[in-house]
PLY file of the C-alpha trace (Angstrom):
ply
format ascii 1.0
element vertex 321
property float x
property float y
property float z
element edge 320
property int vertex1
property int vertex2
end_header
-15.88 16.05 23.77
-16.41 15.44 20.11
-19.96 15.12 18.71
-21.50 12.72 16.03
-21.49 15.48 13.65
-17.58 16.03 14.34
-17.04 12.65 14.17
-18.57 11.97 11.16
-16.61 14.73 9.20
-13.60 13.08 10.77
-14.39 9.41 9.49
-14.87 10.84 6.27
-12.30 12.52 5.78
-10.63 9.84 6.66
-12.49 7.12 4.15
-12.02 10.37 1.48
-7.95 10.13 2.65
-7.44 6.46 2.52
-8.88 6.12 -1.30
-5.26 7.68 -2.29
-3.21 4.11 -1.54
-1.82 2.61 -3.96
-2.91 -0.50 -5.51
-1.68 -3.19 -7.52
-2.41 -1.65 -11.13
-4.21 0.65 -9.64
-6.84 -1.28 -8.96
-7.76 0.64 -5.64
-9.45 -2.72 -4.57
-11.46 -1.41 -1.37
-14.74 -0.51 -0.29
-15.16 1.66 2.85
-18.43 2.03 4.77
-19.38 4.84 7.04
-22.13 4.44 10.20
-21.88 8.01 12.51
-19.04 6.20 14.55
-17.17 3.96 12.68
-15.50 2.87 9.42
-15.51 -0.18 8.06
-12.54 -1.58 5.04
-13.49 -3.97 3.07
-11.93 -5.49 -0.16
-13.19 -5.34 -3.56
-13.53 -8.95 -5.02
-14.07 -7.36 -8.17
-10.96 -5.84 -8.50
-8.94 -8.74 -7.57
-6.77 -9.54 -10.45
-7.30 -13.31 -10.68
-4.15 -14.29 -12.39
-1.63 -11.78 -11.44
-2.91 -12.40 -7.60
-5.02 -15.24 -7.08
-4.01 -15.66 -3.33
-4.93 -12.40 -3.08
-1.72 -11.46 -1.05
-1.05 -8.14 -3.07
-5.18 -7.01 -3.01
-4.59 -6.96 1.24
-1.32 -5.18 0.94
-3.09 -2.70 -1.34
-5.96 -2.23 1.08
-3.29 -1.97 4.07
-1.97 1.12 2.35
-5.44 2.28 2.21
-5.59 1.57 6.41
-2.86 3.12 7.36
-3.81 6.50 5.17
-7.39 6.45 7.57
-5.42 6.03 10.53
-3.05 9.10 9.69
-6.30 11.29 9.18
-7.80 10.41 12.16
-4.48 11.29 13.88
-4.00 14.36 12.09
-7.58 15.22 13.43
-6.23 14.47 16.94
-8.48 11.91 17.46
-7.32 8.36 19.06
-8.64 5.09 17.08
-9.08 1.58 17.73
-8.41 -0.71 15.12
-9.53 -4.00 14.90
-7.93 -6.40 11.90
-10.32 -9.01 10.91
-12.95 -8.61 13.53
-14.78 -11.44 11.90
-12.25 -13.80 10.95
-10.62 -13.97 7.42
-13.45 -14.60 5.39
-14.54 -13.73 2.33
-17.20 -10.61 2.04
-16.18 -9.65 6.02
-14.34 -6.62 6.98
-10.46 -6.54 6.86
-10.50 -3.90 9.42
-13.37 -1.01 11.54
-11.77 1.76 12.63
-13.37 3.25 16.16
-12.75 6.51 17.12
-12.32 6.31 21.32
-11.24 9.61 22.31
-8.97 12.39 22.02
-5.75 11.85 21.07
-3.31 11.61 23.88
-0.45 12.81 22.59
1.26 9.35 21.51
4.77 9.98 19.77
2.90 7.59 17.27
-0.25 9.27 16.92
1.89 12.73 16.44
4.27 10.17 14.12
0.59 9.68 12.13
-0.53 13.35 11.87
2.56 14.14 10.14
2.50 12.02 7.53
-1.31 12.78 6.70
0.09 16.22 5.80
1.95 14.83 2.15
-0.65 11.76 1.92
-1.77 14.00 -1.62
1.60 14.41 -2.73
2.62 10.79 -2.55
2.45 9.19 -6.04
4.53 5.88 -7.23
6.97 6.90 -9.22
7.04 4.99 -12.88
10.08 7.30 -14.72
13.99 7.05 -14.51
15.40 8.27 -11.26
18.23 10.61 -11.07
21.56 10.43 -9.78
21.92 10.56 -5.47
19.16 9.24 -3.18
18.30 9.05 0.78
21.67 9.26 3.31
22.00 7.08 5.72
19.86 8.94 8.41
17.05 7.91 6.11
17.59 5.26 4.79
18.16 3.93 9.41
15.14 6.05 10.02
12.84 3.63 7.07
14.46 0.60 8.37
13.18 1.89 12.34
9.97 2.80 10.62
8.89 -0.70 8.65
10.66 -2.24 12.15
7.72 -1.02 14.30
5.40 -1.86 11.77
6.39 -5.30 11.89
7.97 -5.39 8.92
11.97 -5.73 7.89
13.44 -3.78 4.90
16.47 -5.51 3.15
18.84 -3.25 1.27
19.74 -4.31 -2.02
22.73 -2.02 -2.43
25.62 -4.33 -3.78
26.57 -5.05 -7.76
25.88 -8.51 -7.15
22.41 -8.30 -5.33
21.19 -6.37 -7.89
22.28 -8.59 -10.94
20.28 -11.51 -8.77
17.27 -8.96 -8.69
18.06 -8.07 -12.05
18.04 -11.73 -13.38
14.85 -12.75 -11.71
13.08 -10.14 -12.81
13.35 -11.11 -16.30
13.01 -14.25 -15.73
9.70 -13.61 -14.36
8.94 -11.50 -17.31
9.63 -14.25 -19.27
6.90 -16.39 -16.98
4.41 -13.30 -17.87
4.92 -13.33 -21.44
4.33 -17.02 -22.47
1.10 -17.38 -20.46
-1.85 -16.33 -22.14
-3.36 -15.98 -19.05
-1.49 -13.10 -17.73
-1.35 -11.49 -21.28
-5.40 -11.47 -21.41
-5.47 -9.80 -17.77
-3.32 -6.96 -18.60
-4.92 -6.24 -21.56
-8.98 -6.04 -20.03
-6.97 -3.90 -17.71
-4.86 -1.64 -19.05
-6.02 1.81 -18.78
-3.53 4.61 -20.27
-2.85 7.03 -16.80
-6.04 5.86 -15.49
-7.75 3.68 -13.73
-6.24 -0.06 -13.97
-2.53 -1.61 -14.87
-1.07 2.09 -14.96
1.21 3.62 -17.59
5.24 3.23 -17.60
7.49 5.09 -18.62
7.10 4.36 -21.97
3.32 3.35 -21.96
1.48 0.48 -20.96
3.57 -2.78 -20.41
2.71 -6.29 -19.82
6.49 -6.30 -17.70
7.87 -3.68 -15.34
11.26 -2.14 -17.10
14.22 -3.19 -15.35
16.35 0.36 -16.81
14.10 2.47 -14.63
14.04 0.02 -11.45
17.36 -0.41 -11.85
17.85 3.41 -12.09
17.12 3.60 -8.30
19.99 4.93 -5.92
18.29 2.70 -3.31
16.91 -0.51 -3.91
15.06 -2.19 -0.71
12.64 -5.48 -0.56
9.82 -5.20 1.96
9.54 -8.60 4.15
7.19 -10.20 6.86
7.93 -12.56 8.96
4.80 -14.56 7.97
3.21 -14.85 5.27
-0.64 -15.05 5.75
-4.05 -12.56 5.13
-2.72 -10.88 8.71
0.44 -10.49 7.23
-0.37 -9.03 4.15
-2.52 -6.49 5.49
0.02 -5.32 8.11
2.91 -5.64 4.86
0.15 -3.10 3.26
-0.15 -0.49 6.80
4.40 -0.91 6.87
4.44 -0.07 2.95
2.55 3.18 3.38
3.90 4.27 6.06
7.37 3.48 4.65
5.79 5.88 1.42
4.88 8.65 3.02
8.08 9.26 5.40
9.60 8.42 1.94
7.39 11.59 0.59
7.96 14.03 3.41
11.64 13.76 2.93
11.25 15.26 -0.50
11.85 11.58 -2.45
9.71 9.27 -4.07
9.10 5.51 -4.49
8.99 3.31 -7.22
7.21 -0.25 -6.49
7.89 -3.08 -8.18
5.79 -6.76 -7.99
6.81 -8.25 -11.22
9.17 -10.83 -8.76
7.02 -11.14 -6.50
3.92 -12.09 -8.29
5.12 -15.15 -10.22
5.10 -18.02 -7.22
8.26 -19.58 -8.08
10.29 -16.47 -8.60
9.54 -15.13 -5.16
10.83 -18.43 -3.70
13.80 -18.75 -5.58
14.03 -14.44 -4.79
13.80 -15.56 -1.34
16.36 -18.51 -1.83
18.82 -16.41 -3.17
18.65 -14.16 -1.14
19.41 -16.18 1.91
15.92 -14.83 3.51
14.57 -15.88 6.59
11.24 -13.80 6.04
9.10 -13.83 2.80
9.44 -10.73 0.21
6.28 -9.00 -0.27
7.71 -6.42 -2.75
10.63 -4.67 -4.27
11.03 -0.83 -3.54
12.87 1.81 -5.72
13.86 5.19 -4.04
15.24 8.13 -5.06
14.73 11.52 -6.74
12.69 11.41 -9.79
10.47 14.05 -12.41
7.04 14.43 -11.01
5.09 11.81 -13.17
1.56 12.29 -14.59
-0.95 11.45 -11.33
-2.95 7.87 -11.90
-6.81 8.74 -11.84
-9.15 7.29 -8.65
-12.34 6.11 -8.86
-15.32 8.01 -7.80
-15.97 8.27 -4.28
-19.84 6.88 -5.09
-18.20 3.77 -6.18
-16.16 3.16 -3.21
-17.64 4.41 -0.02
-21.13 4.10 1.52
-22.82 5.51 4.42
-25.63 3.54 6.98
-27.22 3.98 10.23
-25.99 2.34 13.13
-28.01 0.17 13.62
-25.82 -2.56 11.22
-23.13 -2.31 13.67
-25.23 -2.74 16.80
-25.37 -0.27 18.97
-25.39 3.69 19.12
-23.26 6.49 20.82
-23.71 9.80 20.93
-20.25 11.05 20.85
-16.62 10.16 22.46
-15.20 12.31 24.91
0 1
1 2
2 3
3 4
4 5
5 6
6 7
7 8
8 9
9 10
10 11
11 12
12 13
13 14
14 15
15 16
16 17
17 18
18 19
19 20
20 21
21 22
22 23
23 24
24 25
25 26
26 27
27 28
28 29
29 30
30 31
31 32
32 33
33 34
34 35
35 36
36 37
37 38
38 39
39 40
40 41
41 42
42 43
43 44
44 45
45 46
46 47
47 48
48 49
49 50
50 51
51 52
52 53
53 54
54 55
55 56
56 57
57 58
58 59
59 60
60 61
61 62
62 63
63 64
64 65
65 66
66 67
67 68
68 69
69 70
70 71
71 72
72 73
73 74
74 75
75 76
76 77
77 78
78 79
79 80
80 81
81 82
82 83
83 84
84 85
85 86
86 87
87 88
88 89
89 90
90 91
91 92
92 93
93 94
94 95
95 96
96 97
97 98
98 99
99 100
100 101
101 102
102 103
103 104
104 105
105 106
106 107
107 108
108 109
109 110
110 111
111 112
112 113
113 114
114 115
115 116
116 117
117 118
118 119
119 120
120 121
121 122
122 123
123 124
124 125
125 126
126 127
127 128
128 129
129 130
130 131
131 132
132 133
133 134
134 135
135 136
136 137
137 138
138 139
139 140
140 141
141 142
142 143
143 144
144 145
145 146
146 147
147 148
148 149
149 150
150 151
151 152
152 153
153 154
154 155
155 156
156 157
157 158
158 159
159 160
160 161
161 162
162 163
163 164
164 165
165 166
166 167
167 168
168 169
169 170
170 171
171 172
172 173
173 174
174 175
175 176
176 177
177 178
178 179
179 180
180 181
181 182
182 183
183 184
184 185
185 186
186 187
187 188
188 189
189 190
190 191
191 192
192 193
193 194
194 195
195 196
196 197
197 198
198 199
199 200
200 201
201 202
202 203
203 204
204 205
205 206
206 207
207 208
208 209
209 210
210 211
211 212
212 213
213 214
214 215
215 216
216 217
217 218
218 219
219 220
220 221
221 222
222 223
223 224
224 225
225 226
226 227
227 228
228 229
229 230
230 231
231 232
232 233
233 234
234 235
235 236
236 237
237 238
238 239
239 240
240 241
241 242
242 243
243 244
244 245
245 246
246 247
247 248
248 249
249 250
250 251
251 252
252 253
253 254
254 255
255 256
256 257
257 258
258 259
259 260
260 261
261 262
262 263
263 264
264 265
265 266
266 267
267 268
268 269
269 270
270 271
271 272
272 273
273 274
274 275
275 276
276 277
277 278
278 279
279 280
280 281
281 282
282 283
283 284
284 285
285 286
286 287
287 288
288 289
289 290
290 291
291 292
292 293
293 294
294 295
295 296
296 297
297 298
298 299
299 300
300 301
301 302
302 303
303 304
304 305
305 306
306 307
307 308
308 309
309 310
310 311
311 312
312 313
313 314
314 315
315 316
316 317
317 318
318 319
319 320
């Protein structure tokens, strides 16, 4: 039996461990709120980046990330959760998931899966510097594929010269797209914030366009897909992508991410064109070995999270057994 007061320092905890996603820009575009038996996720609207995402596709794959980190700390605290995805529909100001702790955790080879990636969710950082030489074997490299798989997600290697010229290509001509509009220009500069909170620093400083050298510097070069492409699918792309991160972490590499061809409508469908894909490309992964990089800030914890009563999500418990 586990007792409100338990389960509150488990929720946050687990609000506390899912403000370390990354973000598009590192925007960290979520809210969480906290009743004694639940957690609610909610996006940000004012953190959406208007031009760069109006759809809002890359805000829920940011706040996905932020999911699946929750989930792995409850886990970790051996505590079994329901989830439910859009409870309310997909509307705006309405919660993208509530988390509900049930029980004790039975054991699940996914639940122990979960716990053991909470252990290096503080370690993972997106790596923004040249990668060295040598990457993941092949026993990884099967093991992420297995991994975004049950996620329901698909990983597509880009390991051949002449995939990664067409990756190569379409990434500047996207950067070209970025350039010329004025629109995308004024975004990144209200912003950029040096290291810190916002479009985060490169390798050689702020940039309107991602560096193909240091993406290109990856051993391992995979595109994360969906089979759809909706809100659902976005947010479930987001849960795949950080779980794909952290097994990435506890195998002692690190992950670049890349949404420079992804961003710009017409380069992801030609991207996906090209590519001969049946599923749509949410975003472009870079893995490897790398320099520990300088850590991107996070915003306060005030600014983010919130606690209530219960009585806004109808009903009271006094513990789960």
């Amino acid at each position: 039996m586990i007792n409100t007061m338990q389960l509150q320092a488990v929720l946050r905890r687990a609000a506390v461990q899912a403000t370390l996603a990354p973000s598009l820009y590192n925007t960290q575009p979520w809210r969480i709120l906290l009743s004694h038996d639940r957690m609610r996720l909610s996006a940000d609207p004012d953190r959406q980046l208007p031009i760069h995402d109006p759809s809002g596709r890359q805000l829920l794959i940011s706040c996905g990330c932020a999911l699946l980190n929750a989930r792995a700390s409850i886990a970790a605290d051996g505590v079994d959760v329901e989830v439910r995805r859009f409870p309310d529909g997909v509307l705006d100001g309405q919660p993208l998931a509530v988390l509900t702790p049930v029980g004790a955790e039975a054991g699940s080879a996914d639940g122990a899966e979960l716990a053991r990636l909470a252990k290096v969710t503080g370690e993972r950082h997106t790596n923004r510097l040249h990668f060295d030489p040598g990457g993941p074997d092949e026993r990884v490299m099967g093991a992420l594929r297995k991994t975004a798989a049950h996620a329901g997600a698909g990983l597509v290697p880009l390991d051949g010269p002449e995939q990664r010229h067409l990756i190569g290509s379409l990434h500047r001509d996207a950067g070209m797209i970025v350039h010329s509009d004025a629109g995308y220009v004024a975004e990144h500069r209200a912003w950029a914030r040096p290291a810190g909170i916002g479009v985060a620093a490169g390798a050689s400083g702020i940039q309107l366009d991602e560096a193909w050298d240091v993406i290109d510097s990856a051993p391992r070069l995979m595109v994360l897909t969906t089979a759809r492409d909706t809100p659902q699918a976005w947010l479930s792309a987001g849960e795949a992508l950080e779980r794909l991160l952290l097994y990435i972490t506890a195998e002692g590499y690190v992950a670049g991410l890349s949404s420079q061809v992804t961003q710009v409508p017409v380069i992801r469908a030609r991207m996906r064109s090209v590519l001969a894909m049946d599923d749509f490309p949410q975003l472009l992964l870079q893995i490897g070995s790398a320099p520990v990089g300088v850590p991107t800030r996070r915003r306060r914890l005030v600014d983010v999270m919130s606690e209530v009563g219960s009585s806004e999500y109808g009903g009271d418990s006094g513990g789960i057994g």
